[in-house]
PALOKE-552396 format. One record per atom (N, C-alpha, C): atom name; x, y, z. Coordinates in steps of 0.2 Angstrom, whole numbers, always signed. Layout:
BEGIN
fivo->CA, east->X, north->Y, up->Z
...
# end
This chain:
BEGIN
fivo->N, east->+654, north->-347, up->+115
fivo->CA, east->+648, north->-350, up->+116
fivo->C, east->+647, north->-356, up->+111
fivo->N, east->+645, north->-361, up->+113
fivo->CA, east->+642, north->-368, up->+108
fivo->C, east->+637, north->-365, up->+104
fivo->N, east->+635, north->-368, up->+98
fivo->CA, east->+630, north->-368, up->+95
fivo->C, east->+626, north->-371, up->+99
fivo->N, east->+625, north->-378, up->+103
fivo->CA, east->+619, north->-378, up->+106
fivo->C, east->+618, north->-376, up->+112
fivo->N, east->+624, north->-372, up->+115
fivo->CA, east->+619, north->-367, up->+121
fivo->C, east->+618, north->-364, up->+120
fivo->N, east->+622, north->-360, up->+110
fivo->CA, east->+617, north->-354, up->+112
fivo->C, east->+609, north->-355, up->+106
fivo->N, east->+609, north->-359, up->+105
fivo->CA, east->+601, north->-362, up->+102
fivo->C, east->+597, north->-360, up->+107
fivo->N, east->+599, north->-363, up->+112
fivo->CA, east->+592, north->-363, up->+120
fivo->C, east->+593, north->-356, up->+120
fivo->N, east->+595, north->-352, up->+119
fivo->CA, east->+597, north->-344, up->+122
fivo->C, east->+592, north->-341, up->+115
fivo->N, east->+593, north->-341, up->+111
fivo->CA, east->+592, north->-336, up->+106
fivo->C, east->+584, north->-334, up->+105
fivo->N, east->+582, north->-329, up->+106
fivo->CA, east->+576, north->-325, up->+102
fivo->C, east->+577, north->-320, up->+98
fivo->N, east->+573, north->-320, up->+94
fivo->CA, east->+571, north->-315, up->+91
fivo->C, east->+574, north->-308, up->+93
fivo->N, east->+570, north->-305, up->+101
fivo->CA, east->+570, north->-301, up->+104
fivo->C, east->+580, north->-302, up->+103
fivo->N, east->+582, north->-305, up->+107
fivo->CA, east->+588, north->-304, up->+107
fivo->C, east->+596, north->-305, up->+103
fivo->N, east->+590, north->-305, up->+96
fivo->CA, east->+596, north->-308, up->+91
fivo->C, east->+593, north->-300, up->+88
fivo->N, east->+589, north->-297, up->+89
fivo->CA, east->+587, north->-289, up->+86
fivo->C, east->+590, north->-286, up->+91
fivo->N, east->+591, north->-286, up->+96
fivo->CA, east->+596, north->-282, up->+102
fivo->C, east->+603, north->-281, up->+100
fivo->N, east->+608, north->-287, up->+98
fivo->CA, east->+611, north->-288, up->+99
fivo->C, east->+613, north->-285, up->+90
fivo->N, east->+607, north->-285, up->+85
fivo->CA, east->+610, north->-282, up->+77
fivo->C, east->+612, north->-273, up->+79
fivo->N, east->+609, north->-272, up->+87
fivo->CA, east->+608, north->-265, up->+85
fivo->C, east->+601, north->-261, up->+88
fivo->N, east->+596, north->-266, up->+87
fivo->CA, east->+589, north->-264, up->+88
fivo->C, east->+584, north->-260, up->+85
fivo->N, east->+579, north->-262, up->+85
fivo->CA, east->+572, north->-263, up->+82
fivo->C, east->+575, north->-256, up->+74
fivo->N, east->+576, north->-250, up->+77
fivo->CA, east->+578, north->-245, up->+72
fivo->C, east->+581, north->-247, up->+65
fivo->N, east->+589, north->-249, up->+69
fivo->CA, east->+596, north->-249, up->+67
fivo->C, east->+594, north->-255, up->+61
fivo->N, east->+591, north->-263, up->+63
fivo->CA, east->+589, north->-268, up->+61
fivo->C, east->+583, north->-266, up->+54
fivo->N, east->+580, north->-262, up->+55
fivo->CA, east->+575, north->-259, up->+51
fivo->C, east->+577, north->-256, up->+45
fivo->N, east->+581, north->-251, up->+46
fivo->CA, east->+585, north->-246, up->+43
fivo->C, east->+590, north->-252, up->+37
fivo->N, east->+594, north->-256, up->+40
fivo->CA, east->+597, north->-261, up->+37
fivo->C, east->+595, north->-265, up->+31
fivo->N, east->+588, north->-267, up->+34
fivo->CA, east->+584, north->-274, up->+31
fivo->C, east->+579, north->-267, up->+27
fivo->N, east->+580, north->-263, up->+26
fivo->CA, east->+574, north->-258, up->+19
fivo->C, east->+567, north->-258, up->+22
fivo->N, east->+567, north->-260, up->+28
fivo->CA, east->+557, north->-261, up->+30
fivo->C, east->+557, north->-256, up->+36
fivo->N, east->+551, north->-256, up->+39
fivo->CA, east->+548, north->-252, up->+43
fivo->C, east->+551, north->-254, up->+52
fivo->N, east->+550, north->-250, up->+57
fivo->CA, east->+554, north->-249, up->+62
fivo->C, east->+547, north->-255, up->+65
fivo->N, east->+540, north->-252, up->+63
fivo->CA, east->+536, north->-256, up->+66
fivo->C, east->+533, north->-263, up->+62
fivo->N, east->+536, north->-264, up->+58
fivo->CA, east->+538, north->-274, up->+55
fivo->C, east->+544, north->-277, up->+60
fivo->N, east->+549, north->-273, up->+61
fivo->CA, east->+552, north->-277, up->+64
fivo->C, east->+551, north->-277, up->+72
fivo->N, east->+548, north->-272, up->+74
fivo->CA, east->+539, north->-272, up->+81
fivo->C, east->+536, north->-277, up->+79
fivo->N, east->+532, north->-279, up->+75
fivo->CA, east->+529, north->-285, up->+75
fivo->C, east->+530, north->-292, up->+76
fivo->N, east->+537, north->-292, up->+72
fivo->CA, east->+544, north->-299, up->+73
fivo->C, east->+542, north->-301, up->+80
fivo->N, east->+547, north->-294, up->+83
fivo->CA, east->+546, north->-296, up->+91
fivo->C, east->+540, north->-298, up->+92
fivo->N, east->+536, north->-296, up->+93
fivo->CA, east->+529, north->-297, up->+96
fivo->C, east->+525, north->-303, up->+96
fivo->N, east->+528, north->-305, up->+89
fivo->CA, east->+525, north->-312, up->+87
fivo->C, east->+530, north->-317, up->+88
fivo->N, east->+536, north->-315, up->+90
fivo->CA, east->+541, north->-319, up->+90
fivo->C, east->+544, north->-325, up->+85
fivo->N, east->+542, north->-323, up->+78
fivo->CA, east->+544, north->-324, up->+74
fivo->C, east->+547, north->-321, up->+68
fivo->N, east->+549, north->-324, up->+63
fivo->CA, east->+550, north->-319, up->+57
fivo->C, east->+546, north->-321, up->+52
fivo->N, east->+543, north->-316, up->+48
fivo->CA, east->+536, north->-319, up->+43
fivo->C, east->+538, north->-324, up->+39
fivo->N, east->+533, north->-328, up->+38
fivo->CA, east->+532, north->-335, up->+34
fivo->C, east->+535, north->-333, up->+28
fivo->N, east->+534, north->-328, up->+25
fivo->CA, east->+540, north->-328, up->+21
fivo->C, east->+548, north->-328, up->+21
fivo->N, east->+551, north->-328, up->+25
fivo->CA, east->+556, north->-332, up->+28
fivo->C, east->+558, north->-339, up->+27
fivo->N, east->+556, north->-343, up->+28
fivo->CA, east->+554, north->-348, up->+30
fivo->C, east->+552, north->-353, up->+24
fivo->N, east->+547, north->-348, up->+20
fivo->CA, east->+547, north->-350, up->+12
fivo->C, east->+552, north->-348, up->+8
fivo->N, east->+555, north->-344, up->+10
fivo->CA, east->+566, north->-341, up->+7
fivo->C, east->+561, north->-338, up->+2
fivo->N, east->+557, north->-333, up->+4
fivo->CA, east->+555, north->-327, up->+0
fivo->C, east->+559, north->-321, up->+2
fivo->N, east->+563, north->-322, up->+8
fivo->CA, east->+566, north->-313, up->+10
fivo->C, east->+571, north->-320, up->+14
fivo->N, east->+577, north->-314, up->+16
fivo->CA, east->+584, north->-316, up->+18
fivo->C, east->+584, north->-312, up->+25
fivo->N, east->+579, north->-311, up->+29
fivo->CA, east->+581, north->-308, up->+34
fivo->C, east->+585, north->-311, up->+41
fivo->N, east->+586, north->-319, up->+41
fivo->CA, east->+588, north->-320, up->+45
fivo->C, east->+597, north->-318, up->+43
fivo->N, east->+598, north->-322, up->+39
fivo->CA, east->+606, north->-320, up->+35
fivo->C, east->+608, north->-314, up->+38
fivo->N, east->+604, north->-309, up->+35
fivo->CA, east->+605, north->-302, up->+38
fivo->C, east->+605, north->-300, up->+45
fivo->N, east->+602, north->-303, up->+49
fivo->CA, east->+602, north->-302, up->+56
fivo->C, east->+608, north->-306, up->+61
fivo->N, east->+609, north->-312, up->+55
fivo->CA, east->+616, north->-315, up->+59
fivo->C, east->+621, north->-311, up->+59
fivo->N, east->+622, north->-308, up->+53
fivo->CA, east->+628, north->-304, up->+49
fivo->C, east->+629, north->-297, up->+53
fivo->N, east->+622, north->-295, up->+55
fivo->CA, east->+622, north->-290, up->+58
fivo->C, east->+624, north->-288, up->+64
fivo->N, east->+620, north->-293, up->+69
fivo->CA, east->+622, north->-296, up->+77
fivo->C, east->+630, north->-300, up->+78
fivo->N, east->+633, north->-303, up->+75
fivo->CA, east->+639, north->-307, up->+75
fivo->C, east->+638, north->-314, up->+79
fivo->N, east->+631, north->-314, up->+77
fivo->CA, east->+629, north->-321, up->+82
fivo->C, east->+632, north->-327, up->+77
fivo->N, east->+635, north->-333, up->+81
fivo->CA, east->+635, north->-339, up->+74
fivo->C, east->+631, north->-343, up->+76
fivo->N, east->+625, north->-344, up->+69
fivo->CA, east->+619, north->-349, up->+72
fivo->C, east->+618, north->-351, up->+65
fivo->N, east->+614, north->-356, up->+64
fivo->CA, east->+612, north->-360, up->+57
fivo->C, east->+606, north->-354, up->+57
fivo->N, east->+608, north->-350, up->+48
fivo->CA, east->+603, north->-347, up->+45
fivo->C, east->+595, north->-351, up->+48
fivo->N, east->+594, north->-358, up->+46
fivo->CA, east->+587, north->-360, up->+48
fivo->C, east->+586, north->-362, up->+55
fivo->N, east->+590, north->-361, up->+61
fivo->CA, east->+589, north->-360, up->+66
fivo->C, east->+584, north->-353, up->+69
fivo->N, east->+588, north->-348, up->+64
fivo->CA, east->+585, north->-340, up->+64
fivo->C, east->+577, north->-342, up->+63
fivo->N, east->+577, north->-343, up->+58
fivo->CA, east->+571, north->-343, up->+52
fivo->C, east->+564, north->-346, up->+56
fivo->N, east->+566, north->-353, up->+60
fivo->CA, east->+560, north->-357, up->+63
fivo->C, east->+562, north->-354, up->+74
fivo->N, east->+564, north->-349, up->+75
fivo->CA, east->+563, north->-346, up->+80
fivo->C, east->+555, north->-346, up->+82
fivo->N, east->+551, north->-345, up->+87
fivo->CA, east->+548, north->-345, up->+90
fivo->C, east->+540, north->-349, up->+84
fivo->N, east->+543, north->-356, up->+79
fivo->CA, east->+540, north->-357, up->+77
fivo->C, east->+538, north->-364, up->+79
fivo->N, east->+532, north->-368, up->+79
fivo->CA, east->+530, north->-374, up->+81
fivo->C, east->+532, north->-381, up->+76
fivo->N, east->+538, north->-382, up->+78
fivo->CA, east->+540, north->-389, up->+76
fivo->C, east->+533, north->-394, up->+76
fivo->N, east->+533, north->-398, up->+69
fivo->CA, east->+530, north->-403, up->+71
fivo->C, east->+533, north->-408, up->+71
fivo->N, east->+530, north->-413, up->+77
fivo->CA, east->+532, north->-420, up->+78
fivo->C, east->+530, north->-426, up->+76
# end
């Protein structure tokens, strides 16, 4: 699969599916089952992310076997501005 098909494809929900799932993903990254509950919910990963205060996209490519730009991961269900 392309990196730009699989851009339009990726969410959060599916790239924590495919690490293993909400548990496995949790247990991995040292945080709670229901943080990464949250993730999903909000379809994003926390602002701290994104400020490159935590690594957990890196870790969920590595985990999932997805190949996608780290800050692809990071700005997922996040509002680009134009």
């Amino acid at each position: 699969m392309t990196r730009k098909a699989l851009k339009g494809q990726l969410t959060l929900r599916s790239l924590i599916h495919r690490a293993g799932g909400t548990n496995k993903v949790a247990r991995e990254l040292g945080i709670s089952s229901g943080a990464v509950s949250q993730w999903i919910a909000a379809g994003c990963l926390p602002l701290t992310e994104v400020q490159e205060k935590t690594h957990y996209s890196k870790r969920l490519l590595e985990l999932s076997g997805v190949v996608a730009d780290e800050w692809d991961v990071r700005l997922i269900g996040r509002k680009q501005k134009r």
